[in-house]
C-alpha positions as CSV (number, residue, x, y, z in Angstrom):
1,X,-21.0,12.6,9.2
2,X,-22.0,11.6,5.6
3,X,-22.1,8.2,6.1
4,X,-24.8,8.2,8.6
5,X,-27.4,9.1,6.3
6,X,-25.4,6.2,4.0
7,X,-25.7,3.0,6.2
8,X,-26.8,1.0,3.7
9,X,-24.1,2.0,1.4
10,X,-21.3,1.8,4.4
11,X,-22.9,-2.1,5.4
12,X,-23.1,-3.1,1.9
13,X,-19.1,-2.0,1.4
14,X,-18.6,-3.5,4.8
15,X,-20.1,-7.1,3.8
16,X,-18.3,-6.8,0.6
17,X,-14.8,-6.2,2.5
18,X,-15.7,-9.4,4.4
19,X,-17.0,-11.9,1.7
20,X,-15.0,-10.9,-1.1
21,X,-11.9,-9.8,0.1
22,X,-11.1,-11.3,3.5
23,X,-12.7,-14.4,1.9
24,X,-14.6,-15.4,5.8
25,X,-15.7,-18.5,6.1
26,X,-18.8,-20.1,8.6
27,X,-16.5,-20.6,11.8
28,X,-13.3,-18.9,11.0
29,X,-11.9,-16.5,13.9
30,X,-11.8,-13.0,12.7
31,X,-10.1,-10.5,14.2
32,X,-11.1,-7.0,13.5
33,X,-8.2,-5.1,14.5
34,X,-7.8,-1.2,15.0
35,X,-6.2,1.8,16.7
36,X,-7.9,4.6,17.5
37,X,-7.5,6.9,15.2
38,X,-10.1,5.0,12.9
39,X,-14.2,5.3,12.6
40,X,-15.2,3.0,15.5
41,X,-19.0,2.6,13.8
42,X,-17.0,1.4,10.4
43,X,-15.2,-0.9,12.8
44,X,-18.6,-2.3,14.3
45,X,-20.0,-3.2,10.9
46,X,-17.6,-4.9,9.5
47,X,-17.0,-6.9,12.5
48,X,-21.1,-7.1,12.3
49,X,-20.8,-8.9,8.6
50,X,-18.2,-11.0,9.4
51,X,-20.6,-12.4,12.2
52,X,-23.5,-12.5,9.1
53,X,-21.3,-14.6,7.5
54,X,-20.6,-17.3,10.1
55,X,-17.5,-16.2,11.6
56,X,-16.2,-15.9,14.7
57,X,-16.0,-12.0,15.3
58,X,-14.3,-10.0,17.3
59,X,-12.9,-6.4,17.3
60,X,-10.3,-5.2,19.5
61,X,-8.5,-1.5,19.6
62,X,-5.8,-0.3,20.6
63,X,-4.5,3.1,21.2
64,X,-2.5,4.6,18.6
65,X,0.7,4.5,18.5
66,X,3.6,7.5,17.4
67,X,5.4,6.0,14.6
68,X,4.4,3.3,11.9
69,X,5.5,0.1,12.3
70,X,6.4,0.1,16.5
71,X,5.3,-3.2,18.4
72,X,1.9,-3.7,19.2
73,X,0.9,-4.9,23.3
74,X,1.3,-8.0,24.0
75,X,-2.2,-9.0,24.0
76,X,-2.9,-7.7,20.7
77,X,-0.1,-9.5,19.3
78,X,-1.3,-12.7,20.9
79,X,-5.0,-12.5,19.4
80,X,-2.9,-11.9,16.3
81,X,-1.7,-15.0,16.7
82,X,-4.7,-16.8,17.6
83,X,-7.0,-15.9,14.5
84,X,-7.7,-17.2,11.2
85,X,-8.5,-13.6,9.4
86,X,-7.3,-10.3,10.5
87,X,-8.7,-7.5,8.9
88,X,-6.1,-4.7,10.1
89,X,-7.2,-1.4,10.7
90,X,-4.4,0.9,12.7
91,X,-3.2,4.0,10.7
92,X,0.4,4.1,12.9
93,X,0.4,0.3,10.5
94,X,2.7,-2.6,12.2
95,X,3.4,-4.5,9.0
96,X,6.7,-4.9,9.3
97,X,6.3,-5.9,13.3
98,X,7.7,-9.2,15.0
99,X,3.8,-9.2,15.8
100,X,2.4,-9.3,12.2
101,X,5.1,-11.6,11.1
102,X,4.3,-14.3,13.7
103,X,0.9,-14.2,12.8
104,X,1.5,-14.7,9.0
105,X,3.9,-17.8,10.7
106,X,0.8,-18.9,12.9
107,X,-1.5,-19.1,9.5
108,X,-3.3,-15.8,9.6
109,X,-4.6,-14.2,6.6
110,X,-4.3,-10.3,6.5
111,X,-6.5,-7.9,4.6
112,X,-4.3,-4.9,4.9
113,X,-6.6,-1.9,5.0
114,X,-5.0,1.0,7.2
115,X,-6.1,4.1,7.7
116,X,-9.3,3.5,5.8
117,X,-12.7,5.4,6.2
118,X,-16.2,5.6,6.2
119,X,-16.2,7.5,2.6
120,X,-13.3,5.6,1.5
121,X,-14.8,1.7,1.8
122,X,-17.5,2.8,0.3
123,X,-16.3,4.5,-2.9
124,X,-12.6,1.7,-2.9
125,X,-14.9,-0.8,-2.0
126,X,-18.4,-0.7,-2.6
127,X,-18.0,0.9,-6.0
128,X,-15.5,-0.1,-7.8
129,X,-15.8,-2.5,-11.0
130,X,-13.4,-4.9,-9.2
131,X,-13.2,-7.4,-11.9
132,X,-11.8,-4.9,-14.1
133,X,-9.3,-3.4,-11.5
134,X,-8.4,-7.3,-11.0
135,X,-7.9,-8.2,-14.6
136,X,-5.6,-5.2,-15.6
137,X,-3.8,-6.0,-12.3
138,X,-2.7,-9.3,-13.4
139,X,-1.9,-8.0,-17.1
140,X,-0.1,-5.4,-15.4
141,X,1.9,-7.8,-12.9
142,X,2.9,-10.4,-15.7
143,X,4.6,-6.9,-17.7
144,X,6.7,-6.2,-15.0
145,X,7.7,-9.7,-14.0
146,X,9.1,-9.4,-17.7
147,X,10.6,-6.5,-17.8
148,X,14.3,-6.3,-17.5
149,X,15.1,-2.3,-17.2
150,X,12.7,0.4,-16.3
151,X,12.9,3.7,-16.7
152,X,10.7,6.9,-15.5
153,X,10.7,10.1,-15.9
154,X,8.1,13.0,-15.8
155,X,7.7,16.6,-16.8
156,X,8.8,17.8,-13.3
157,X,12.5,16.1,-13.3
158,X,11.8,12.9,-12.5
159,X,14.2,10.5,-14.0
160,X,14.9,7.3,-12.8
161,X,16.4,3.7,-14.0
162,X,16.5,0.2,-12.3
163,X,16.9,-3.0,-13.3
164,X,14.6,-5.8,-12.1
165,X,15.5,-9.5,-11.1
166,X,13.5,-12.3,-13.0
167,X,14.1,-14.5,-9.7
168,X,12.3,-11.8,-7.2
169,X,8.5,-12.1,-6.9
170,X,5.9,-8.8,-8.0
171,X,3.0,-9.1,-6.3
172,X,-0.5,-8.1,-7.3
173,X,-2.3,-6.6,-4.6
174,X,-5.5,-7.4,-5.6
175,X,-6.9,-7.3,-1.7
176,X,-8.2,-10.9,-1.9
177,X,-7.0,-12.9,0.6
178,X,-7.7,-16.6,0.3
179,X,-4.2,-18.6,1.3
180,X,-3.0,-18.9,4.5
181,X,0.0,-17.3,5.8
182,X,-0.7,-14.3,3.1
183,X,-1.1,-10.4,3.7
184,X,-2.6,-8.2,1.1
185,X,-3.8,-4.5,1.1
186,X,-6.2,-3.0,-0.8
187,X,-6.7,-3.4,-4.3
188,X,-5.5,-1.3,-7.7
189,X,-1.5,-1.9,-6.5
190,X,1.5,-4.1,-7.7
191,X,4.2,-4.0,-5.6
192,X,7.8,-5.5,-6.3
193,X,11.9,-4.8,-5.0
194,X,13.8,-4.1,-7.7
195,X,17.7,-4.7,-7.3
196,X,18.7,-2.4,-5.1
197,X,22.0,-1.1,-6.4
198,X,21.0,-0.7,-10.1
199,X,18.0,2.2,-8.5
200,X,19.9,5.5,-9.8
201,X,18.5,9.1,-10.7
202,X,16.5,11.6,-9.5
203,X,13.0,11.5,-7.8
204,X,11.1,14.3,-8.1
205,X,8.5,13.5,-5.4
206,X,5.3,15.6,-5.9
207,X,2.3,13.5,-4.4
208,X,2.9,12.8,-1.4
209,X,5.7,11.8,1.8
210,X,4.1,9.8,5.4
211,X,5.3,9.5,7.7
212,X,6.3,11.8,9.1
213,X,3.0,13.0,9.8
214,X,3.8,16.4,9.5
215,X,3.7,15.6,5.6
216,X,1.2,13.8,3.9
217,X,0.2,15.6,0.5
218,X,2.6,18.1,-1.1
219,X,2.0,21.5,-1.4
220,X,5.7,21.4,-3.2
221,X,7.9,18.8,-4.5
222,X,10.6,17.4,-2.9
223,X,13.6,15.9,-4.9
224,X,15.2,13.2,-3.6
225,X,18.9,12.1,-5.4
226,X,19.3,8.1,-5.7
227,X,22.2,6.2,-5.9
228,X,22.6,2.6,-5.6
229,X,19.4,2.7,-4.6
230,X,20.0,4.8,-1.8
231,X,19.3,8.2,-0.8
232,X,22.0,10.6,-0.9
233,X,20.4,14.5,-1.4
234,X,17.3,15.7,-0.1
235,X,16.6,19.0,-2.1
236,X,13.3,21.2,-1.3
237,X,12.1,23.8,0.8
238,X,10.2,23.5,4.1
239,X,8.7,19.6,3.2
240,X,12.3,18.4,2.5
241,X,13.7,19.8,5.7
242,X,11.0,17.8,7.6
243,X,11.6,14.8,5.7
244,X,15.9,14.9,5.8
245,X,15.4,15.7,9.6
246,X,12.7,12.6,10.1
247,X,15.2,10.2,8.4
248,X,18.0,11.3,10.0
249,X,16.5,11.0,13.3
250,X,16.3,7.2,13.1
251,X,20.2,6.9,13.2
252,X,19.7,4.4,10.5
253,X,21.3,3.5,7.5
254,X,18.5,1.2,5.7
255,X,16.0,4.4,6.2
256,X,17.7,5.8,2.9
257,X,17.2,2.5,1.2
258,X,14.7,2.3,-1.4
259,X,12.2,-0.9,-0.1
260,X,9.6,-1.7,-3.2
261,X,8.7,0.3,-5.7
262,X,4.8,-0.1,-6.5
263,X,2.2,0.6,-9.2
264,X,-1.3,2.4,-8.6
265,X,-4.4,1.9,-10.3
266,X,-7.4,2.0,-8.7
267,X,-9.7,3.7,-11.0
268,X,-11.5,5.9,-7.5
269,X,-8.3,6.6,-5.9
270,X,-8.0,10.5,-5.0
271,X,-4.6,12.3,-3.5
272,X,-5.8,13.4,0.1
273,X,-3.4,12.4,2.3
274,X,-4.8,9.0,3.4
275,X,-1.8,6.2,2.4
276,X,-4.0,3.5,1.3
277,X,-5.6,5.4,-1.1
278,X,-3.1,8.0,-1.8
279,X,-0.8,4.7,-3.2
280,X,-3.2,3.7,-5.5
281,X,-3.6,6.9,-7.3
282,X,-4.4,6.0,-11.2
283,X,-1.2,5.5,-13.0
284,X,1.1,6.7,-10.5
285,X,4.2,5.0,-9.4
286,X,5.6,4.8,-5.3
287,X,8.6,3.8,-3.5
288,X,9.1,2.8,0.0
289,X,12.0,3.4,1.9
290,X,13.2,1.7,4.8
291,X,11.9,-1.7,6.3
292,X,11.9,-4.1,3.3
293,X,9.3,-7.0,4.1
294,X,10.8,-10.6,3.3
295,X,8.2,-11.4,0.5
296,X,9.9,-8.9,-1.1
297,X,13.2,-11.2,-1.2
298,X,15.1,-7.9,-1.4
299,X,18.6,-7.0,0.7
300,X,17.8,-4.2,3.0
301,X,15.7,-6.0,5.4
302,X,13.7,-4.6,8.2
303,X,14.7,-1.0,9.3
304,X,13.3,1.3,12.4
305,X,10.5,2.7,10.2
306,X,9.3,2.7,6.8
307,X,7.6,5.7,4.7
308,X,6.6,6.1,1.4
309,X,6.8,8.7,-1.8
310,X,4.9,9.1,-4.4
311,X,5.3,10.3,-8.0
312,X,2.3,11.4,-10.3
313,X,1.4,11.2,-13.9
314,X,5.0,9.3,-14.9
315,X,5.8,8.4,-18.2
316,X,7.4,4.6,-17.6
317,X,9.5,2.5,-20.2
318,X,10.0,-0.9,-19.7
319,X,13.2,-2.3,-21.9
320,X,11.8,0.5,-23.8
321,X,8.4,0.4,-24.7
322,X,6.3,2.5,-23.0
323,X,3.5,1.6,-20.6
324,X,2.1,4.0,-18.6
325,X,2.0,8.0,-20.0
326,X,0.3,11.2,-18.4
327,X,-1.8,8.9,-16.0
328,X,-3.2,6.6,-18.5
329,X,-2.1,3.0,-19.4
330,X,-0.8,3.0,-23.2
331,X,0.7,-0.7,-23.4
332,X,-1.3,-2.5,-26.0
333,X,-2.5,-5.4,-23.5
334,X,-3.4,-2.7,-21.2
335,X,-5.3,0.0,-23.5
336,X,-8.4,-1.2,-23.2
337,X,-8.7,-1.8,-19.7
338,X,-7.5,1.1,-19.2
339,X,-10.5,2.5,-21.4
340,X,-13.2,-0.3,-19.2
341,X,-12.1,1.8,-15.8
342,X,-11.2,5.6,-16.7
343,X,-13.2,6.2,-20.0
């Protein structure tokens, strides 16, 4: 594999991962958690810098599991439990498990970084201009903590209105994790619930659907019709089957529900089917459907799974000015940023 003749590169994104956004400190327990679906020799050096630093390492995998978000063992959830920093790994994700949510209740601090790779921590990691990422971030946040009704649309048929609620939190995901009690994925992401019965339109979905894991990157779009914030028409070819099939085969009712909506802006971010990195795609927007965490302070609450969709190159209005158009942040307070990290 690449990264073996990159070691340096990988250990250098691994410390960075470890000081900078997991925040470890000399004597903090740090669980390095996995399943095993990801690189174990990534695994080993980031659990190898967080013992450079002073902490308490320790790495522990698990097998994976078949859907997102199912129970972890016992054991696992109990280390969970028992440690200051959890850097979390698994691709089947458990974020919205009784196990994750006790931790967060115990005083863990989560770096969220599922399904990441080798190539990935060092090109999302290692080198990006993080600063930058972080700054338009937190311009970014306080426009759509402002914003009252947004609208989207795109060449393909997108076009969708919400309204958001000035008393429900939008969180930057900046990937730094100091506080305890806090989760946070990767950077270049803002995440929010708008309210959920205003969401009406038409998503025309054409980056990417997981789960199911028979999806992942579109080869063609799937249009999904939204009412009250709920899903009422799948319309596609042989992707939407899979996906109306997957959701109906939950026998749940919140599955259709639209969970967050979210922002992506990391300035490396490719589409290849890896959900970390495929939410983050530069001025793309994504919506989750299903379990809703509780940050969130949404109404559909936790449901038997969670996926996610993705739209590319939107144009998006918030109470009518634009902000983002063809991939590129246009907003006056984001323009130049925007120029710092794309060019």
């Amino acid at each position: 594999m690449f990264y073996e003749n990159m070691f340096m590169e990988l250990y250098e994104a691994a410390l960075k991962t470890v000081k900078l956004l997991a925040n470890v400190k000399p004597g903090e327990k740090v669980l390095v958690l996995s399943d095993t679906a990801i690189d174990r020799k990534m695994l080993e050096y980031v659990a190898a810098a967080a013992h450079a630093v002073s902490g308490e390492a320790a790495l522990l995998i698990y097998k994976t599991q078949k859907e997102v978000d199912m129970e972890p063992p016992g054991h696992v959830a109990a280390a969970m439990r028992g440690s200051d920093v959890i850097i979390s790994f698994p691709l089947m994700y458990i974020l919205h498990t009784k196990a994750y949510i006790e931790a967060l209740k115990a005083g863990a601090r989560i770096l969220e970084l599922t399904g990441m790779d080798p190539e990935m921590m060092i090109r999302l990691i290692g080198k990006v201009n993080y600063e930058a990422m972080c700054k338009l971030g937190d311009k970014l946040r306080e426009l759509t903590a402002k914003a009252r009704k947004v609208k989207a649309e795109t060449s393909k048929g997108t076009m969708l209105e919400f309204e958001n609620d000035p008393k429900r939190p939008v969180y930057h995901n900046d990937g730094i994790v100091k506080e305890r009690g806090i989760y946070k994925p990767l950077g270049g992401q803002i995440s929010w619930a708008p309210v959920e019965e205003t969401i009406n339109g038409v998503m025309v979905v054409d980056g990417f659907i997981w789960p199911p894991d028979e999806l992942g990157v579109l080869g063609h779009e799937v249009k999904l019709i939204i009412k009250n914030g709920r899903i009422v028409e799948v319309i596609g070819g042989r992707e939407a089957e899979i996906f109306r099939k997957w959701l109906a085969s939950f026998n749940d009712e919140k599955m259709y529900y639209v969970a967050h909506a979210s922002w992506g802006f990391h300035p490396n971010a490719r589409l290849r089917g890896i959900p970390l990195e495929d939410e983050r795609v530069y001025g793309g927007i994504e919506f989750g459907f299903g379990s809703q965490s509780p940050k969130f302070k949404g109404s559909v609450g936790l449901a038997k799974a969670h996926t996610d969709v993705s739209i590319l190159n939107p144009t998006v209005y918030f109470d009518g000015e634009v902000i983002v158009k063809d991939g590129r942040f246009v907003h006056p307070e984001l323009i130049e940023l925007d120029r710092k990290l794309k060019g």
